[in-house]
SERO-4910 file (N, C-alpha, C, O; in steps of 0.05 Angstrom, whole numbers):
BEGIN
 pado doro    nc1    nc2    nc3   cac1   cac2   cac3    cc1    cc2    cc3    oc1    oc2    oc3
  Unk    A     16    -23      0      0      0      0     18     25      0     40     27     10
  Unk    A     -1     48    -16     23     71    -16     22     84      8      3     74     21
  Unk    A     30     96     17     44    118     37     28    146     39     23    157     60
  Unk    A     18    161      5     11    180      2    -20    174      9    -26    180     32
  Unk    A    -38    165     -5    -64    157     -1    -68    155     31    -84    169     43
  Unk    A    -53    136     42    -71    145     76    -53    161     87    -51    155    110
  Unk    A    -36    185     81    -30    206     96    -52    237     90    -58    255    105
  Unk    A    -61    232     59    -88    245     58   -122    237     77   -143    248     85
  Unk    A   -109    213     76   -139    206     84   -143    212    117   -163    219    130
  Unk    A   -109    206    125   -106    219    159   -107    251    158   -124    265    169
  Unk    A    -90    257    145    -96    293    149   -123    306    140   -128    329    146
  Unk    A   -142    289    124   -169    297    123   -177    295    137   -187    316    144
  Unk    A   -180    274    154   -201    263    183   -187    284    202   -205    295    214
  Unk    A   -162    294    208   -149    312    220   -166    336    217   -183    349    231
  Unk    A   -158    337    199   -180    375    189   -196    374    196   -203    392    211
  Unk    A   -220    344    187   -254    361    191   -248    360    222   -255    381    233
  Unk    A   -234    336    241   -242    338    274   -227    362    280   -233    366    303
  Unk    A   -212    380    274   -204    391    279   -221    432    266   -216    456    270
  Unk    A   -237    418    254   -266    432    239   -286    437    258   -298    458    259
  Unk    A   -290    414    277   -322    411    284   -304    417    315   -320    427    331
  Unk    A   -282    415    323   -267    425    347   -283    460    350   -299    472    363
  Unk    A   -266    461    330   -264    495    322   -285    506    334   -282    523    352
  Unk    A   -316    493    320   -346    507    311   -351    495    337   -374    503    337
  Unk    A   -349    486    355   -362    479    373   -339    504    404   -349    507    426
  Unk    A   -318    513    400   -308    527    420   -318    555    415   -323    571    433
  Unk    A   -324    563    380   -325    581    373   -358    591    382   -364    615    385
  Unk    A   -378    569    386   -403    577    394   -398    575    424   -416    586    437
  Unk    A   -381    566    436   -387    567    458   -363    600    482   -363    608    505
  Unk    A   -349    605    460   -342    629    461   -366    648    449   -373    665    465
  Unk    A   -374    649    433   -400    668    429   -417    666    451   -421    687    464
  Unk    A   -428    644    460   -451    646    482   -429    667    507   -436    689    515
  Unk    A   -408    655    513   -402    665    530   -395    697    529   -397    709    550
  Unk    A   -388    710    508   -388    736    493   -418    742    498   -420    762    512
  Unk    A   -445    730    492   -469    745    495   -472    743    529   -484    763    537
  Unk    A   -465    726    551   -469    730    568   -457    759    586   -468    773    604
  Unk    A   -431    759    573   -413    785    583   -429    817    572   -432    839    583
  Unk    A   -435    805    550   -453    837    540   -476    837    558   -486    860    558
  Unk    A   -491    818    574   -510    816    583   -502    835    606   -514    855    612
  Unk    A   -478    826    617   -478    835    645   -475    860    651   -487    875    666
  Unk    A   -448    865    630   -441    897    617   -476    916    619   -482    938    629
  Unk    A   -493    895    605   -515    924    595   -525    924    631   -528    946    642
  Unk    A   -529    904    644   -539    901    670   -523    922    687   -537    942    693
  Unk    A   -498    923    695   -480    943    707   -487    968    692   -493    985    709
  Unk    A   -490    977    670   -497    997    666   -520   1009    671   -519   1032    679
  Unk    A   -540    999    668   -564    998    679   -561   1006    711   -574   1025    720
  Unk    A   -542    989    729   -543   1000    754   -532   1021    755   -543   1037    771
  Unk    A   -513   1029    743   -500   1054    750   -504   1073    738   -490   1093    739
  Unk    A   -530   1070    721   -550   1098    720   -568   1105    744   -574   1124    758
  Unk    A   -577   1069    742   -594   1066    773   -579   1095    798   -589   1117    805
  Unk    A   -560   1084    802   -539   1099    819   -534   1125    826   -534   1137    847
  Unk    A   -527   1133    793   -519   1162    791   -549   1177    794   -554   1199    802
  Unk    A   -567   1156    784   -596   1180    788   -600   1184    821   -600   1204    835
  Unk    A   -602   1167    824   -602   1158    864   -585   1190    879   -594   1206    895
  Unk    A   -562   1188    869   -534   1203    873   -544   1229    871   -542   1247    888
  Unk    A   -553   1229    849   -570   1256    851   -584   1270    859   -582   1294    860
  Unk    A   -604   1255    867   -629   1255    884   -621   1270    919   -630   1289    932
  Unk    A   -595   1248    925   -592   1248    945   -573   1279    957   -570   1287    980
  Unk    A   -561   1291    927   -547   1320    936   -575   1325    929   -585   1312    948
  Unk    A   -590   1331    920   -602   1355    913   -622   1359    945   -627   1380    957
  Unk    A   -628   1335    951   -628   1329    978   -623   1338   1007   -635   1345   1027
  Unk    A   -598   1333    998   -571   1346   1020   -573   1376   1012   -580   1393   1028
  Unk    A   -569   1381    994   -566   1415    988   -589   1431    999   -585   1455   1006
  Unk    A   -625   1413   1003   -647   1428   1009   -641   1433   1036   -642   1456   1045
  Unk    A   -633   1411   1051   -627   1404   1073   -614   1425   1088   -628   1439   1104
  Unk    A   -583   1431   1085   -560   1447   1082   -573   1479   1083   -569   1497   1100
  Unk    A   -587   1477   1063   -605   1506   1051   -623   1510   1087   -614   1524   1105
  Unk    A   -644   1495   1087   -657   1496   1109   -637   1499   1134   -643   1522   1143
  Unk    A   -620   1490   1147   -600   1496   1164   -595   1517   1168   -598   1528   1189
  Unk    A   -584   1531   1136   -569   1550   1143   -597   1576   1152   -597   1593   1169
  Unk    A   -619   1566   1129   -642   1587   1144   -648   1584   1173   -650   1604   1186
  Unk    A   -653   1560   1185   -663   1560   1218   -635   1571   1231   -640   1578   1255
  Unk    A   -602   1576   1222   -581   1587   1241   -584   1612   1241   -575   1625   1260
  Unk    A   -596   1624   1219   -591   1649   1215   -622   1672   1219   -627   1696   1217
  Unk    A   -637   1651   1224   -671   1669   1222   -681   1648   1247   -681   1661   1268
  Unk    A   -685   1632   1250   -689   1615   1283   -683   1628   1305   -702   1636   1319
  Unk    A   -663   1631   1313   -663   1659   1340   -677   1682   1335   -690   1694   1352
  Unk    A   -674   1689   1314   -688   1715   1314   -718   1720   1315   -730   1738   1327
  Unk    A   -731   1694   1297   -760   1689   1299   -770   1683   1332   -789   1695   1343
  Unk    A   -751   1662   1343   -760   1658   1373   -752   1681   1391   -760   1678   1414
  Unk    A   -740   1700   1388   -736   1717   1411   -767   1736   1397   -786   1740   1412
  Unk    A   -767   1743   1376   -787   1758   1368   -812   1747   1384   -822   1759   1402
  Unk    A   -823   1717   1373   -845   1703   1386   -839   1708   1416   -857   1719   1429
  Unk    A   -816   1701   1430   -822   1705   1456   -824   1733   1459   -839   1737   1478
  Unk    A   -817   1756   1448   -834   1795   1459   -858   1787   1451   -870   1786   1473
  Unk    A   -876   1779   1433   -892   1778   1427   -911   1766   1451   -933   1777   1456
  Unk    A   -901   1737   1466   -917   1726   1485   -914   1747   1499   -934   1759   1506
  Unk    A   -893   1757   1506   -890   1769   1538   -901   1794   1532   -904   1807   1553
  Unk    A   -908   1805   1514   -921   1837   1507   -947   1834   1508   -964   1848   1518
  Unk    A   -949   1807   1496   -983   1820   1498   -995   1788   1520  -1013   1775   1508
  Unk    A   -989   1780   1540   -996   1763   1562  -1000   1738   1538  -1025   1736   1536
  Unk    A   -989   1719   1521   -998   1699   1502   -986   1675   1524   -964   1666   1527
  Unk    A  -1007   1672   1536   -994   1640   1556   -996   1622   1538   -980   1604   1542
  Unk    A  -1009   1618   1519  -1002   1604   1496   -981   1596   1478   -978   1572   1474
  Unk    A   -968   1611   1469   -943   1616   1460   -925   1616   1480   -902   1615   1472
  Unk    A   -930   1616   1513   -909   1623   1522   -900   1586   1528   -878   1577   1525
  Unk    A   -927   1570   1538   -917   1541   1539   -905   1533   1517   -882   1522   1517
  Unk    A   -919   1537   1492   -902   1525   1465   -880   1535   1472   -874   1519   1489
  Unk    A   -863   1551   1471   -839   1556   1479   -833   1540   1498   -827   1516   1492
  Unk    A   -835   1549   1528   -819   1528   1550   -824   1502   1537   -813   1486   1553
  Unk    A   -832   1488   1519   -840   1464   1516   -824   1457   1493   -828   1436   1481
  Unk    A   -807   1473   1487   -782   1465   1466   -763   1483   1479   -751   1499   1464
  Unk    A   -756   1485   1510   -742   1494   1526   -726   1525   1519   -703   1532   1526
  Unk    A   -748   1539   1501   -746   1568   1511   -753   1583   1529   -777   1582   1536
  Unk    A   -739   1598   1541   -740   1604   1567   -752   1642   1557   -740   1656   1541
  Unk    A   -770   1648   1568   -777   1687   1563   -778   1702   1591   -791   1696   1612
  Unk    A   -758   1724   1585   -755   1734   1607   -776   1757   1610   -778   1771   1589
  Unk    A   -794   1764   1631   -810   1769   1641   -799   1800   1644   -813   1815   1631
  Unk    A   -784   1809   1653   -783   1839   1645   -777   1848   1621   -765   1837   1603
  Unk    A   -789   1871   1623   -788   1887   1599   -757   1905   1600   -753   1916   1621
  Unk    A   -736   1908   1581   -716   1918   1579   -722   1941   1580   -739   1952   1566
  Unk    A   -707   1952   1600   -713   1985   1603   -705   2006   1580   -681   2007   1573
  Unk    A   -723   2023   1571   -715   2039   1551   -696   2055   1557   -696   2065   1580
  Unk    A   -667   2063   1535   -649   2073   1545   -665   2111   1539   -677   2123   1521
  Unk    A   -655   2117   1565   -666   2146   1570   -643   2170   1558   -620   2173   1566
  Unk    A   -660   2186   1535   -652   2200   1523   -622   2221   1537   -621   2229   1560
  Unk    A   -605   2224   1521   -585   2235   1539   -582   2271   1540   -585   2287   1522
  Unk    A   -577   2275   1566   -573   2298   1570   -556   2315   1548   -533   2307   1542
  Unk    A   -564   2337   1536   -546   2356   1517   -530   2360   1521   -511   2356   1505
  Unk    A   -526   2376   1556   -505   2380   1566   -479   2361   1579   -457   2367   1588
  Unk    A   -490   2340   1576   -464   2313   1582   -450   2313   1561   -457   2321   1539
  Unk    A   -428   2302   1566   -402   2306   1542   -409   2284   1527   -424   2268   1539
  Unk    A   -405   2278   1509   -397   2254   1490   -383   2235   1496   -362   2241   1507
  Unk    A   -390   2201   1492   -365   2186   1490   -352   2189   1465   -362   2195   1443
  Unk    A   -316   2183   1471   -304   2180   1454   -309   2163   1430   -318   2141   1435
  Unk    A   -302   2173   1389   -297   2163   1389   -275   2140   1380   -251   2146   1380
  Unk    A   -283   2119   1374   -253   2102   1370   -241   2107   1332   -250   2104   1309
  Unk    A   -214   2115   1348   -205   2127   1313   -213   2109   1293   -224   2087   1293
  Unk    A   -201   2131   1267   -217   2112   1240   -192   2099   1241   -175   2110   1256
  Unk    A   -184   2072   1225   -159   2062   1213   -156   2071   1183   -178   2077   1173
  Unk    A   -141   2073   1171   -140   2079   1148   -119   2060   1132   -117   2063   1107
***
């Protein structure tokens, strides 16, 4: 028998198993390629999820922050107002709401400062800087 004839007939049977090798890693690298895009679109998906969340949560914080800085800066001043108000015009009403968020109103009235004599000297005053 020749030599050439079954070295074709081996390197054929070689090829196709080496054919149907191929098509069978090559689909199973695709599935695995569509699973990865799967996940990809899923992560992205969350981290819009996320960043919208993210957003939400300064704009949030910033109302928040905003409100703060209004009750540091207008909060004393509204409650001392409300408390002249109880204590000016007798509001025992207003005056418990207060003690009842442990504001305390003091019961005298601050004495009006009494107009000053013409003839009294001046206080000094403190130089300009320039």
């Amino acid at each position: 028998m020749n030599p050439a004839p079954l070295l074709s007939i081996v390197s054929g049977l070689l090829c196709l198993l080496l054919s149907v090798v191929f098509y069978f890693k090559s689909s199973s690298v695709q599935s695995l390629s569509e699973d990865l895009q799967k996940q990809q679109d899923t992560l992205q998906s969350e981290q819009r999820s996320f960043q919208t969340k993210q957003q939400l949560f300064q704009n949030m914080q910033q109302q928040v922050q905003s409100a703060q800085q209004l009750a540091e800066k207008v909060g004393p001043q509204v409650l001392n107002d409300l408390g002249l108000v109880a204590r000016d015009n007798k509001n025992e009403k207003i005056k418990k709401m207060l003690e009842k968020y442990g504001v305390t109103i003091n019961e005298k009235a601050a004495e009006t400062p009494k107009p000053a004599d013409p003839a009294a000297p001046k206080p000094a005053e403190a130089p300009k800087l320039q």
